[in-house]
N, C-alpha and C positions, 0 to 999 in steps of 0.2 A: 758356547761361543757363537753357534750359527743361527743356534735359536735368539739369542739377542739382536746379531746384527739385520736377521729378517724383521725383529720385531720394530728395529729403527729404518727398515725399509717402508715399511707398512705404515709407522707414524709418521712418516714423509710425505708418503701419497693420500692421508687421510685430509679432508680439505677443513681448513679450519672457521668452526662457522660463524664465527665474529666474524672475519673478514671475506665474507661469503656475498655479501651484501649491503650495497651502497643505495642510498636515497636522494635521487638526483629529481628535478623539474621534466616536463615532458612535454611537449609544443607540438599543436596542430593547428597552423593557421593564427588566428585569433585565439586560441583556446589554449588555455594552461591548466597543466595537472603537475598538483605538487605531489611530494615525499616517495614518487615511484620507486618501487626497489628495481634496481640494477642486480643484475648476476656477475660477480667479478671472477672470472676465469682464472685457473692457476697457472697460468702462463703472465707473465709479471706485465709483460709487451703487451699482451691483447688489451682492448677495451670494455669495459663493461656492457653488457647485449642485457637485451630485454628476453623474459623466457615466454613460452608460448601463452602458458597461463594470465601473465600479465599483456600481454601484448590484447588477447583476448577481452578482458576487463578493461583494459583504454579503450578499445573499440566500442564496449558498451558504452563506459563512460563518457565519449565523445558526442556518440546519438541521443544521451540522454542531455548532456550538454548545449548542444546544437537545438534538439525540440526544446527546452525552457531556455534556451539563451543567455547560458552560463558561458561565462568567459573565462572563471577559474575554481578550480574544487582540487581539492586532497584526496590521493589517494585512497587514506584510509575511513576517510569519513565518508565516502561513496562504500566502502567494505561495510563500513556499521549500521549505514541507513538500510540495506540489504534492498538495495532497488533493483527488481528485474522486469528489465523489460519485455523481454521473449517470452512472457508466462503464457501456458496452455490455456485457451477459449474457456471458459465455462460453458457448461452444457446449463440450454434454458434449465433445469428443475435446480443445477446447483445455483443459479443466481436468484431463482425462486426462495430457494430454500437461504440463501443470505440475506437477503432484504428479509425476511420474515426472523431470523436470530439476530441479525446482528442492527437492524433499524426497527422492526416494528415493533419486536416483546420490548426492546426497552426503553420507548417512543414516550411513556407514562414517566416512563421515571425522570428523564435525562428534563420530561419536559416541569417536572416538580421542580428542579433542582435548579431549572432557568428561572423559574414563576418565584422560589420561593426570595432569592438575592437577586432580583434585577434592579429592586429601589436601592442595594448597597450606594455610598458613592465615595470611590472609585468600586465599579462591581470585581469582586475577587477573579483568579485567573480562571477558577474551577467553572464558577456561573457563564464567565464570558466561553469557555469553549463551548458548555452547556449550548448557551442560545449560538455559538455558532454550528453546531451540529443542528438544531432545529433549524434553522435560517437554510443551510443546504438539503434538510428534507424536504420542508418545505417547499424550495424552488425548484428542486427536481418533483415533486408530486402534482404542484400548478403546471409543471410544462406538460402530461398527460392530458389527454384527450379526454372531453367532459367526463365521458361515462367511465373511465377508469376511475377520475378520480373522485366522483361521486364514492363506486364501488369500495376505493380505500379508505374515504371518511367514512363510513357509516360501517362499515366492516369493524374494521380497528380503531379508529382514531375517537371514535363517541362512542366511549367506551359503559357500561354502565353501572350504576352503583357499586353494586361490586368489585367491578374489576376486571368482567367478563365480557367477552367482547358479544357484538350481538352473533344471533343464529342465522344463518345465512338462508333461509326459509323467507326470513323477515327482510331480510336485505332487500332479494330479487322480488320483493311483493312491494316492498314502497318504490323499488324505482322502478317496476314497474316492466319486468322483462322479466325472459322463459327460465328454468334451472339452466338448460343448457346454454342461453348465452352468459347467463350471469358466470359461469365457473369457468365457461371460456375465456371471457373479457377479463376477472379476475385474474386468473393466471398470465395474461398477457398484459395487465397493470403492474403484476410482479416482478414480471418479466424486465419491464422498460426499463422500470424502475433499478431493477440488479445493474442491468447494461451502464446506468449515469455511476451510480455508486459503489460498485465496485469498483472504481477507478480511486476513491476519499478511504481515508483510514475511518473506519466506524467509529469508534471506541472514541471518548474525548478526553482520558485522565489528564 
């Protein structure tokens, strides 16, 4: 008998988690954020409060909002785009070393795959992301300084028969500088280069 009525003491105080959470709008200013969960307290009177965790993710949401001059976004589709702002600096060799996986080895391909449907007409979704990914290398590689981007055409991008990019021997011999500025300037073509685009999603699928 005591063991039951503890047990309906206990399923008393357990909170029930359907009713745990409410999805209410969320107003800052000019700016609205829909489907926020609410925490509904078990006290019937209280009001629904915002927990730390979300109060936290509005705040992102809000700056990320305010910098592209969003007026309204969801909750949870700010959750799925997994946008974070705060991310840790890449150290220069990590932006090095991303411009070189994630734009230059697959610079040939992405650039077939524009060349081979650009006369489609309407061009499919796959060719137009295609050349819009080469359209932002591109513009990020023209806004370097001559000699960088000498360095990255003739490096990578005139590539040869093969497939194989030239030997960097040959590089600093046609343009015509020492090993040591060319590997310098190299790295700090890669460099520049990481800083613009690491900001764009590489990938076009």
């Amino acid at each position: 008998m005591l063991i039951s009525k503890l047990a309906e003491i206990e399923a008393a105080n357990q909170p029930n988690i359907l009713e745990m959470i409410v999805y209410k709008p969320f107003q800052n200013g000019d700016m609205l954020v829909e489907n926020v969960p609410h925490t509904l307290p078990n006290d019937e009177e209280a009001k629904p409060y915002l927990s730390h965790k979300v109060l936290l993710q509005l705040s992102y949401m809000f700056r990320y909002m305010e910098k592209h001059h969003i007026k309204r976004l969801s909750y949870h589709q700010f959750e799925k785009a997994v946008i974070k702002i705060d991310q840790p600096k890449r150290t220069k060799k990590e932006l090095i070393d991303y411009v070189l996986d994630e734009w230059i080895r697959p610079y040939q391909l992405v650039k077939m795959k524009a060349r081979i449907d650009q006369f489609k007409d309407p061009m499919d979704e796959e060719s137009r992301k295609a050349q819009e990914w080469l359209n932002l290398f591109h513009k990020t590689l023209e806004a370097l300084p001559e000699l960088h981007r000498d360095i990255i055409k003739k490096k990578y991008l005139e590539v040869k028969s093969d497939g194989k990019y030239s030997m960097d021997v040959l590089v600093y011999d046609q343009l015509h500088i020492t090993k040591y500025v060319y590997y310098k300037q190299k790295a700090e073509a890669l460099y520049r280069m990481g800083l613009v685009l690491s900001k764009y999603k590489a990938c076009y699928e």
